[in-house]
C-alpha positions as CSV (number, residue, x, y, z in Angstrom):
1,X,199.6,119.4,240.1
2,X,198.2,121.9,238.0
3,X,201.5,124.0,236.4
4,X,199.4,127.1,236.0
5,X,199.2,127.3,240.0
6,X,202.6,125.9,240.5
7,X,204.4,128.8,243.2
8,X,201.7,131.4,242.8
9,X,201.2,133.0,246.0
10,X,197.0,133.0,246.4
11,X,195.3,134.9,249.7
12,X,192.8,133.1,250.6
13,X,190.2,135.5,252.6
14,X,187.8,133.3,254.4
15,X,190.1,130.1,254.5
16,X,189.6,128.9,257.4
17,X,185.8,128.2,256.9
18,X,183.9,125.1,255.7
19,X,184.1,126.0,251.9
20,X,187.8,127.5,252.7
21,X,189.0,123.9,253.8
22,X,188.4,122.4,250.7
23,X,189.9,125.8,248.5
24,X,192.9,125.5,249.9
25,X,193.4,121.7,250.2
26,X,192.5,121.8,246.3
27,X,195.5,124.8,245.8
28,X,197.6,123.3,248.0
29,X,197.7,120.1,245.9
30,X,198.1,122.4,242.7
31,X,201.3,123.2,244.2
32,X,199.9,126.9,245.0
33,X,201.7,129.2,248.3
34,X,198.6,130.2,250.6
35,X,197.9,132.9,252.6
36,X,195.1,132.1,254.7
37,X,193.4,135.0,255.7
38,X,190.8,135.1,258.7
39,X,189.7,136.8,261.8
40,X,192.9,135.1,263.5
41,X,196.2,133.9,262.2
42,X,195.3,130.9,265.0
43,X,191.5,130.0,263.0
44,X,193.6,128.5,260.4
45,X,195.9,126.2,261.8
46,X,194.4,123.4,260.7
47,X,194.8,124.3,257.2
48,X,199.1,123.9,257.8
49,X,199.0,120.4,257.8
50,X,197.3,120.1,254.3
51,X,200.7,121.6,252.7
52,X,204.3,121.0,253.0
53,X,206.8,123.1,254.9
54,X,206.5,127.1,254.1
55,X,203.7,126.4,251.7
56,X,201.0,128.2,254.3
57,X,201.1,131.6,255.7
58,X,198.5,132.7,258.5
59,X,197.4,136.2,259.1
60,X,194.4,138.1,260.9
61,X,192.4,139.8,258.4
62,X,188.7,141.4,258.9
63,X,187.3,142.0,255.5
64,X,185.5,144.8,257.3
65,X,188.9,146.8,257.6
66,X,190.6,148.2,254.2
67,X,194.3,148.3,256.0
68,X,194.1,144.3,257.1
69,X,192.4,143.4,253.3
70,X,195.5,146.0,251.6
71,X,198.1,143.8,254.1
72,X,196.7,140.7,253.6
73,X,196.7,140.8,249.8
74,X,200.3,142.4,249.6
75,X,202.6,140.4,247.4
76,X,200.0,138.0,246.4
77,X,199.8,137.2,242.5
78,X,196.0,136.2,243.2
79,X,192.8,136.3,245.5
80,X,190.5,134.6,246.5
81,X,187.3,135.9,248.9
82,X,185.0,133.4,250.5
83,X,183.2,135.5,253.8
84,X,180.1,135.2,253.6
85,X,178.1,136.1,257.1
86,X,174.0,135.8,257.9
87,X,174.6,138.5,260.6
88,X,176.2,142.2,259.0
89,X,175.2,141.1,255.8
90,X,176.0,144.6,254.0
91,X,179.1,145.1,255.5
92,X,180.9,142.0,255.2
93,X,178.9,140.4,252.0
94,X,178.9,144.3,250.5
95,X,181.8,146.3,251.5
96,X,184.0,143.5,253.0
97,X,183.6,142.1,248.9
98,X,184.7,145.3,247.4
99,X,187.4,146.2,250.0
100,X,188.8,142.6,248.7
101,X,188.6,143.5,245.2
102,X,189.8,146.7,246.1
103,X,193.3,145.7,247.3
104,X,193.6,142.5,244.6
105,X,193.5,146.0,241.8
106,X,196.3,147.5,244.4
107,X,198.4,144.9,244.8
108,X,198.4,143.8,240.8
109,X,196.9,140.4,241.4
110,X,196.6,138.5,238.0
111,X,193.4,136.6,239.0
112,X,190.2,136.8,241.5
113,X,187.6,133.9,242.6
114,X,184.8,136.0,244.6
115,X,182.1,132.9,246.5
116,X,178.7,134.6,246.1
117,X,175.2,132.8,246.0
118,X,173.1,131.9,243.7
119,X,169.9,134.3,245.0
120,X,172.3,137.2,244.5
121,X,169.6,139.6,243.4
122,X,169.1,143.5,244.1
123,X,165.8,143.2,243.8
124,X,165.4,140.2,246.5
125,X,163.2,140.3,249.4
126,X,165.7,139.3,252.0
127,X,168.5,141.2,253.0
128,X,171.0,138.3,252.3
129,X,170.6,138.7,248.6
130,X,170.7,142.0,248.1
131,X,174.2,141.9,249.7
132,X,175.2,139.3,248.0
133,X,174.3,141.8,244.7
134,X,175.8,144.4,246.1
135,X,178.6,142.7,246.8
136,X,179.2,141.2,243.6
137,X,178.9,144.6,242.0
138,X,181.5,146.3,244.2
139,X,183.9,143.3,243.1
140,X,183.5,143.9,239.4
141,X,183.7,148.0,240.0
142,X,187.4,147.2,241.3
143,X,188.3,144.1,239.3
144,X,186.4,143.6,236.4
145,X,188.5,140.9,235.5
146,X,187.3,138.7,238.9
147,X,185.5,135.4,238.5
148,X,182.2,135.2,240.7
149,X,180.9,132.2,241.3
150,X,177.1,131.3,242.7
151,X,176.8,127.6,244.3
152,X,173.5,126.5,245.6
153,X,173.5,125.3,249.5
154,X,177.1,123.7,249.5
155,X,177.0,120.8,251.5
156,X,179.8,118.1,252.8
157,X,181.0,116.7,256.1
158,X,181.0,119.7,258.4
159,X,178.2,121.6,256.1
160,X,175.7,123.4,258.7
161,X,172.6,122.4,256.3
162,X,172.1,119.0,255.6
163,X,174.2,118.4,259.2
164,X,171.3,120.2,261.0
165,X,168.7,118.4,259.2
166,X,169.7,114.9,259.7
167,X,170.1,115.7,263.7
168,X,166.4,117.3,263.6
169,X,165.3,113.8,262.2
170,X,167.7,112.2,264.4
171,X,165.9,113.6,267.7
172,X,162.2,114.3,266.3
173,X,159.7,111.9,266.4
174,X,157.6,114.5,263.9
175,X,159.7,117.1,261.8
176,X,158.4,120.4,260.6
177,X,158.9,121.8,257.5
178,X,159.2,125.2,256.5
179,X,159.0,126.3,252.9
180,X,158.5,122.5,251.7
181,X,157.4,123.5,248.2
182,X,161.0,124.9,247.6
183,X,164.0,123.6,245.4
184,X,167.4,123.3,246.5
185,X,170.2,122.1,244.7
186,X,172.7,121.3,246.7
187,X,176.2,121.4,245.4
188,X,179.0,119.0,246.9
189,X,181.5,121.4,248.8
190,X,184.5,119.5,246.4
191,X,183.0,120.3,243.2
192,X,183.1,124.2,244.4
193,X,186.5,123.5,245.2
194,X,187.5,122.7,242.2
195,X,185.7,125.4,240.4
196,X,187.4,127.6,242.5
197,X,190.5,126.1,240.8
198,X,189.6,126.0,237.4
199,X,188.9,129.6,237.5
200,X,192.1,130.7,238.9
201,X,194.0,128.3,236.7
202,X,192.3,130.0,233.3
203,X,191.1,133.4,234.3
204,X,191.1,134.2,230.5
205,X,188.7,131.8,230.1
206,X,186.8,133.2,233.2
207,X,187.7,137.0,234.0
208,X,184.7,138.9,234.4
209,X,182.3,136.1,233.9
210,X,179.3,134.8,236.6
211,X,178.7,130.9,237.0
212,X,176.1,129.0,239.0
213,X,177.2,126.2,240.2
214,X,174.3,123.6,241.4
215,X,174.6,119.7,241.8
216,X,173.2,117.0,240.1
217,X,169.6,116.8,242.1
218,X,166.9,119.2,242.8
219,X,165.0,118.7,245.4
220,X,162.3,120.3,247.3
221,X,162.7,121.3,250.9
222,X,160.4,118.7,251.8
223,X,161.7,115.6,249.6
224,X,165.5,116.6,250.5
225,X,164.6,115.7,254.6
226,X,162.8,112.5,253.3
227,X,166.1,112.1,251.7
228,X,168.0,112.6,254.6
229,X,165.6,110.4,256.7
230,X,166.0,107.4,254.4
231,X,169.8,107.5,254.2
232,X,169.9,107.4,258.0
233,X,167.6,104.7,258.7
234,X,164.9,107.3,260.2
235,X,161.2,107.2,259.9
236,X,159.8,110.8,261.5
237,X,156.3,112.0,260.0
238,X,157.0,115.4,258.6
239,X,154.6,118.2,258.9
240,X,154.4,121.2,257.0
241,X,154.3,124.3,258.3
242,X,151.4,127.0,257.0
243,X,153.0,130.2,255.1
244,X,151.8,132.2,258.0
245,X,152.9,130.3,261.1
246,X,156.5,129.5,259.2
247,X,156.8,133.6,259.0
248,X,155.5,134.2,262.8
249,X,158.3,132.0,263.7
250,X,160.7,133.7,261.6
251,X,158.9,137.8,263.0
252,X,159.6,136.2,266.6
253,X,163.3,134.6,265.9
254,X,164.9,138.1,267.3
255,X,163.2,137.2,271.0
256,X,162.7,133.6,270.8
257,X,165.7,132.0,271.7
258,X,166.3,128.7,269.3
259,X,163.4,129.8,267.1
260,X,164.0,127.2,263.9
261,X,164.4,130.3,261.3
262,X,165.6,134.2,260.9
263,X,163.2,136.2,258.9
264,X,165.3,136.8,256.7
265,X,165.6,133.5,256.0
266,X,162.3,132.8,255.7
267,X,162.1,135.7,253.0
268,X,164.9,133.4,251.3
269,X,162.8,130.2,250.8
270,X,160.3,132.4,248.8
271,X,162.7,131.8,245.8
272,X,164.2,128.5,244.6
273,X,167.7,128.3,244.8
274,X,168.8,126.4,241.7
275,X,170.7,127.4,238.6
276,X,169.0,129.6,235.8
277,X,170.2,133.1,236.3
278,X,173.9,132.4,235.1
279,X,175.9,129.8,233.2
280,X,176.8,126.4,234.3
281,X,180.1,126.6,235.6
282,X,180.5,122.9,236.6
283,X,179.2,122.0,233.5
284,X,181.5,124.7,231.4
285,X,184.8,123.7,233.9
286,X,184.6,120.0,232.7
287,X,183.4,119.5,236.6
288,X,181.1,115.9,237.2
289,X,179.0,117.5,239.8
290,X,178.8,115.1,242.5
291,X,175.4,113.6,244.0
292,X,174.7,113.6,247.6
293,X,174.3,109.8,247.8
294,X,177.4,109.6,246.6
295,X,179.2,111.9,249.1
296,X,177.3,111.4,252.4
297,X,177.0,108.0,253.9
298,X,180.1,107.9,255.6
299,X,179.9,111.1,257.3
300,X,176.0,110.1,258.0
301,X,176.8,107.1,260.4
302,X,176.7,109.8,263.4
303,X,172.8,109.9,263.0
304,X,172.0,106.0,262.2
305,X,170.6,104.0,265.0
306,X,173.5,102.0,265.2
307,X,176.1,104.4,263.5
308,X,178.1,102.7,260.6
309,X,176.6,98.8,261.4
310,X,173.0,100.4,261.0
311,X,171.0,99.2,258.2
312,X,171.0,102.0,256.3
313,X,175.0,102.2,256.2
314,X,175.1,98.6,254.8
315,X,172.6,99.1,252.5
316,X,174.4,101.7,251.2
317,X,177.6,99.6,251.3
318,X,176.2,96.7,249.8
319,X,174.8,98.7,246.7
């Protein structure tokens, strides 16, 4: 239990997420009070079992509206914001960031842990980073003392990235690729976690600072599903697809209907997404990053030819 946490009452905007799962599991155990924050008091009620009696609140919250952020964050002695959204970008990513930060300055928080992205970049070509900018510059206008953190793609059991890939390779007998040349590093949803902690527990050591946090691994867009193939037993061929159909795909997502990519998207995999534009905050935490073999396997099984008795699973079991 980390004493620093012990009782603190945290909001936690966006808690009811993927990433917010782990947050507040991680505060929970620190012996942190939550106040989980999301569209719905009802999208978070499977955060109540991870604490004991009366250490979760629920409440509805749109980061989009000033008076539910101001409610939300009333009484609480620190935030947290983890929206993120690929659909009203600026206004949840932009003004939904600084309406958070906003009300943590009103309501005398100590601390605040904004999520952003590593990409984060006014000058981007795709919409999604330039919010994510704009965003973190609207948090540090209302609390310069907030903590922003960048993670690479965060991945873990109910991740929507390397989730999607490993049922592509599951049903494909041939796999495209689109923007194979790229680097990832992914970052394991845990590790983020506990960042999220660290920075909360000594926001002296982190107030107004901006950390990257990436995995252990880089890998291209192209080795990462060759990755995924292995450690499911799968053997597609993989294609990759030209600059210039990949971006006819992405023109046509808005009247294709299950076109692979958004445009915007596609304008995203013109960058790499691994750390260089900010310190190392696993590394500067005291965090091991964790690698995706080491996290994976289990929750891999659902793809494997035979699920958990496949050969894959016990070659991971017997190494």
């Amino acid at each position: 239990m980390t004493q620093a946490l012990q009782n603190k009452l945290i909001t936690v905007f966006g808690g009811s997420g993927f990433l917010g799962r782990y947050v507040c599991a991680e505060l929970l155990a620190s012996g942190a009070r939550l106040r989980v924050a999301g569209k719905s008091a009802a999208s978070g009620l499977h955060i109540k079992p991870l604490g004991n009696l009366g250490q979760v609140q629920l409440i509805a919250a749109d980061v989009r509206r000033p008076a539910d952020v101001i409610r939300a964050a009333h009484g609480a002695d620190m935030l947290v914001n983890l929206v993120g959204s690929f659909a009203n970008m600026d206004a949840v990513q932009h003004i939904g960031a600084g309406n958070v930060a906003a009300a943590a300055r009103m309501a005398g928080c100590g601390a605040m842990v904004h999520i952003s992205a590593i990409g984060a970049d006014d000058k981007s070509a795709a919409a999604y980073g330039r919010s994510k900018a704009a965003g973190e510059a609207a948090v540090m206008a209302a609390f310069p003392n907030a903590t922003i953190l960048r993670p690479s793609i965060v991945f873990g059991r109910e991740d929507a990235f390397i989730n999607r890939f490993a049922s592509l390779i599951q049903m494909l007998p041939i796999v495209p690729v689109i923007g194979g040349d790229t680097k990832f590093q992914p970052v394991y949803v845990g590790d983020v976690a506990q960042a999220v902690r660290g920075a909360l527990s000594n926001p002296s050591a982190y107030a107004g600072g901006i950390y990257e946090l990436g995995g252990p691994q880089i890998f291209t867009m192209r080795a990462l599903n060759e990755w995924i193939a292995k450690a499911i037993g799968r053997e597609p061929g993989f294609v990759d697809i030209p600059d210039f159909a990949a971006k006819a795909l992405a023109i046509g997502a808005g009247w294709l209907p299950g076109a692979p990519i958004t445009y915007d998207q596609y304008k995203m995999l013109g960058s790499d997404n691994i750390i260089g534009g900010a310190d190392d905050g696993l590394r500067l935490m005291g965090i091991t990053p964790t690698s995706l073999d080491a996290a994976v396997h289990d929750w891999l099984n659902m793809y494997r030819k035979h699920g958990r008795f496949g050969d894959a699973s016990r070659q991971n079991l017997a190494a």
